[in-house]
C-alpha positions, -999 to +999 in steps of 0.1 A: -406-745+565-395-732+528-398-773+513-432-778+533-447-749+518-435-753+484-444-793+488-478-782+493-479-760+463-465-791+446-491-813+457-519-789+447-506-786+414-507-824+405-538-832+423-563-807+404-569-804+366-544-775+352-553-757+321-538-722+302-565-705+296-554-673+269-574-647+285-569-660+321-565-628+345-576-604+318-592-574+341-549-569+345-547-555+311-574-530+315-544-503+329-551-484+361-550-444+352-567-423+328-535-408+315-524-443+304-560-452+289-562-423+268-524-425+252-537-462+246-526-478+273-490-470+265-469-463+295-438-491+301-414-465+288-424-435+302-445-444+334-427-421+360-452-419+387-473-441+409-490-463+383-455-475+374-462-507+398-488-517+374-472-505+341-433-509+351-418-509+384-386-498+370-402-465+368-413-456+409-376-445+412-387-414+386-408-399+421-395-371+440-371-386+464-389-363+489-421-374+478-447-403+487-476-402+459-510-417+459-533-421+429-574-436+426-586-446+397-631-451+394-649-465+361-682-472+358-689-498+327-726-507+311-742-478+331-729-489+363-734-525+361-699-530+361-671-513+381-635-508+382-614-496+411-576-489+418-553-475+445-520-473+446-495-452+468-456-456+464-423-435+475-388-431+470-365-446+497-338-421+497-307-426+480-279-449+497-241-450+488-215-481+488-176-479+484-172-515+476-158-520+447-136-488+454-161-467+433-184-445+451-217-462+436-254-447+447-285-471+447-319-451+445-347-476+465-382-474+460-414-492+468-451-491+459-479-509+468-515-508+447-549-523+448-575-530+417-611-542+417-631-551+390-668-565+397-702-571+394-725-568+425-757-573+428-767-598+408-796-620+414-793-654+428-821-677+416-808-713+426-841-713+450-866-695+431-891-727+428-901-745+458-905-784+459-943-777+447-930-761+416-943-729+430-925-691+420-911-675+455-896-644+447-885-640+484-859-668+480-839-646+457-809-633+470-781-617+454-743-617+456-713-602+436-687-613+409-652-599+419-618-603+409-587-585+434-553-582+426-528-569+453-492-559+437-467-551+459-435-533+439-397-529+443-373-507+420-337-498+419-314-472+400-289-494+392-252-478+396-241-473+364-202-462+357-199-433+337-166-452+321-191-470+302-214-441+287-244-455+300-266-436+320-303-439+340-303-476+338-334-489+363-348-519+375-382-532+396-401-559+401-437-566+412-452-597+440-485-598+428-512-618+450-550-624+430-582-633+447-610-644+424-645-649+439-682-653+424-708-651+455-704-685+477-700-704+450-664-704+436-629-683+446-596-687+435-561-677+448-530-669+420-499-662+428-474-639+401-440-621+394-432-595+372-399-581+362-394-549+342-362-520+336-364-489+320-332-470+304-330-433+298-309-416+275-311-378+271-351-374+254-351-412+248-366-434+268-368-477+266-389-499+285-395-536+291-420-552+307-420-594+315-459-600+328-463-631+344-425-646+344-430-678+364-464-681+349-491-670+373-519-693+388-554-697+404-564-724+418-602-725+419-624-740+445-662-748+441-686-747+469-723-755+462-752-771+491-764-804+480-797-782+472-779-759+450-760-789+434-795-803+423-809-774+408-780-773+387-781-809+375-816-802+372-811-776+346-787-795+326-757-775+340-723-791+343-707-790+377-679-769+382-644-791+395-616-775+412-584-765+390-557-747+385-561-719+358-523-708+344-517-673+329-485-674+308-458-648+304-462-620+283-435-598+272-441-557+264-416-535+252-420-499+244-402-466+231-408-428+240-394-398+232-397-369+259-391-334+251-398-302+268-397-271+241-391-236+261-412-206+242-385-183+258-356-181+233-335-161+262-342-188+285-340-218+260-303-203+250-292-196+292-303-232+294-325-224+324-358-243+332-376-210+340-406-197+317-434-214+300-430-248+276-447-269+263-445-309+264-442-337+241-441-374+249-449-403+224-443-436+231-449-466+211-455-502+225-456-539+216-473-566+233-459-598+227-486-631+241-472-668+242-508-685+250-517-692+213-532-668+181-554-637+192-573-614+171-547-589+171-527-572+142-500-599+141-515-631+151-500-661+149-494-694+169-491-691+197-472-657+194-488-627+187-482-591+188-503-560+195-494-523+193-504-493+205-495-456+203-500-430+224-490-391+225-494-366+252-490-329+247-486-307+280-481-268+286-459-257+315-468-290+337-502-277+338-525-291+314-525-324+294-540-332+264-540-372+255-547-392+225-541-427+217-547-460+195-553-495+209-570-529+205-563-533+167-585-561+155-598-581+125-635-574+117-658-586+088-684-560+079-720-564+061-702-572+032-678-605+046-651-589+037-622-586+064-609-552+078-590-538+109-611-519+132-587-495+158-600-485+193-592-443+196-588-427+229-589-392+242-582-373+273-573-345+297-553-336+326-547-304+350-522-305+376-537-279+408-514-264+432-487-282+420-495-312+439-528-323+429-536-339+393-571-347+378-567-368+347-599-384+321-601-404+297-628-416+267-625-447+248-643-442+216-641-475+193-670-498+193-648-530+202-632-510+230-636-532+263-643-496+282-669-486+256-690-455+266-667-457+299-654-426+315-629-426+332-612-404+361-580-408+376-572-384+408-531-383+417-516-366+449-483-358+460-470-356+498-442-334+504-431-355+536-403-328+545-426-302+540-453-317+563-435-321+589-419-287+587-458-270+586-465-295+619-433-288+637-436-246+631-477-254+640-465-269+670 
C-alpha cells in the first residue's frame, strides 16, 4: 500500500510542469502570535508555549506537564479586506522512564496540533457580467473567496541527556504539515511538508534551530474553469492556467536568547527563593537563511540569503509584557535614487489574568511591513487538567 501511494505521488510529479517558486507558501512566514510579531517575529530559541508548533516544536515540551494550552490569533489587514486566522492547542504527555541501557533515562513527550487561515472573501466574480448581446447584467455577478490553510500537526521530545557529559535541556520536535490552497471554483492546490527543529538550554542561554521545509514542500495545483468561463478568458487575452506542481525549498533559521529573571528582593535574590516580585528579560536574535535564489534582504546573494531580526521582551512578575522588535530589513531607493535600508519596527503588550489567561498585541509600524496598519491580538489559555477534574469530582 506504502509503493502504490508513493508511485502515485511519483507519477504526479513527472506528469505536471514543476517549478520553485521563491515566495511559494509565503502567508507561513507571517508568525501566528502577537508576542512573536512584536519581538519581530523572533521566537525559535525561546518559543516555550503553544505557538512553538509553528516557531519550533522542540519547544511544546517547555508546557506545564499538567497543562494542555490553547492559543487564537485574529488580524484584520487593508481595513478588513484581508484576514488572518490561527489556532493551536498542544500538551505535554507526561514524563516516561527506560532502564535500557542500565541508566535510568526520562523522555518528556509532547504534541500539538494548530490551524492558520489567511484569505480574501468576498470578491466579485465577473466572468458573466456581459451577456451574448454585449449587454451589462449585474445580477450575474457572484462572488467567492481566495484562501490558503495550513494544518501542522507537531511532535517533541526531551532528549535524555547524561549528566557525565555536562549537557543539559537538549530537545527535539518535528512538524507534518498538510496545505490546502484554493481561489473560488477555479483553482486549489494540496502540499505536503516536514519540518525539524531542537532547542538547547543552558542556564539563561538559550539556542534554537529551525529546518522549514526539509524534503521541500509541494502543491500541486488543479484548474477548473466551464467551457463559458474558458472563453471569456481567452476573450480577454488571459492566459489559461495548467496544472503544476509549485515547490517551496528548505529554509534554515537559527536563533539565540538570553533569559533572565532579576528578583527586586535582595533577601530573596540571596535565599535563592523564587518568591517576591522581578522583573523579566528575554532577547533573542535570529537568522533566516533562504536557498531559493537572491531576496531583497540585508544579505542577498545567490541563491542564499540571510535576514535578521531582533526582538526583546521585558516582563514584571509574569504579569505584564512589554515587546519591541526589528524585522524585514530591505533595500530601498528614495526620491533621490540613492539606495538605503528601510527596517520594519514593532511594538506590543501583554497581561497574563488569573494566572491562566494571557492577552497579548501587537503593531507593526514600518511602511514595507506586510501587516502594515494591522493590529493584531493573540488570546492564550491554560487548562489545569488535574485541577479540573479535581473541581468536577468534589462538584460531583
Amino acid at each position: 500500500m506504502r509503493r502504490f501511494f508513493f508511485s502515485i505521488i511519483a507519477i504526479a510529479i513527472l506528469t505536471t510542469p514543476v517549478f520553485a517558486q521563491k515566495y511559494s507558501n509565503a502567508f507561513l512566514d507571517i508568525g501566528v502570535s502577537a508576542r512573536s510579531q512584536a519581538m519581530g517575529n523572533t521566537q525559535v530559541a525561546s518559543a516555550n508555549d503553544v505557538t512553538a508548533s509553528f516557531w519550533n516544536p522542540a519547544g511544546l515540551v517547555n508546557i506545564d506537564p499538567d497543562i494542555v494550552q490553547a492559543s487564537f490569533t485574529h488580524s484584520e489587514w487593508f481595513a478588513g479586506i484581508s484576514n488572518y486566522d490561527y489556532f493551536g492547542i498542544a500538551s505535554p504527555l507526561g514524563t516516561r522512564s527506560t532502564d535500557k541501557t542500565k541508566a535510568k533515562r526520562k523522555y518528556t513527550d509532547a504534541v500539538g496540533f494548530s490551524f492558520i487561515r489567511l484569505g480574501v472573501d468576498n470578491i466579485p466574480n465577473t466572468l458573466s457580467l456581459y451577456e451574448d448581446d454585449g449587454t451589462l447584467n449585474y445580477s450575474n455577478i457572484t462572488s467567492f473567496s481566495a484562501a490558503d490553510y495550513a494544518l501542522i500537526f507537531s511532535y517533541a521530545r526531551k532528549l535524555p541527556i547524561a549528566q557525565s557529559k555536562g549537557l543539559t535541556g537538549v530537545n527535539v520536535g518535528a512538524n507534518a504539515k498538510i496545505i490546502h490552497r484554493k481561489v473560488g471554483p477555479f483553482a486549489n492546490a494540496w502540499g505536503f511538508g516536514l519540518d525539524l527543529g531542537a532547542q538547547y538550554n543552558i542556564n539563561n542561554l538559550r539556542v534554537g534551530l529551525f529546518a522549514k521545509d526539509i524534503t521541500s514542500t509541494f502543491n500541486a495545483w488543479n484548474f477548473d474553469f466551464t467551457e463559458d468561463e474558458r472563453e471569456t478568458l481567452q476573450l480577454t487575452d488571459n492566459e489559461l492556467p495548467e496544472s503544476s506542481v509549485e515547490i517551496t525549498k528548505p529554509s534554515l533559521v537559527l536563533g539565540v536568547a538570553y533569559d533572565k529573571r532579576f528578583y527586586l528582593s535582595g533577601e530573596n535574590q540571596s535565599r535563592k527563593l523564587p518568591k517576591g516580585p522581578f522583573v523579566q528579560l528575554l532577547a533573542e536574535a535570529d537568522l533566516v537563511t533562504t536557498f531559493d535564489g537572491q531576496r531583497n534582504v540585508l544579505v542577498s546573494a545567490n541563491p542564499i540569503s540571510i535576514d535578521p531580526r531582533g526582538g526583546i521582551e521585558i516582563g514584571y512578575n509574569d504579569l505584564i509584557f512589554l515587546r519591541g522588535g526589528v524585522n524585514n530589513f530591505q533595500r530601498a531607493t528614495d526620491f533621490d535614487d540613492n539606495e538605503i535600508l528601510t527596517i520594519q519596527p514593532n511594538v506590543g503588550v501583554g497581561i497574563k489574568l488569573f494566572g491562566t489567561f494571557k492577552i497579548d498585541y501587537a503593531y507593526p509600524m514600518g511602511r514595507q511591513a506586510l501587516t502594515e496598519n494591522s493590529h493584531t491580538i493573540s488570546l492564550t489559555l491554560d487548562l489545569n487538567i488535574p485541577r479540573l477534574m479535581e473541581t468536577m469530582r468534589r462538584a460531583s
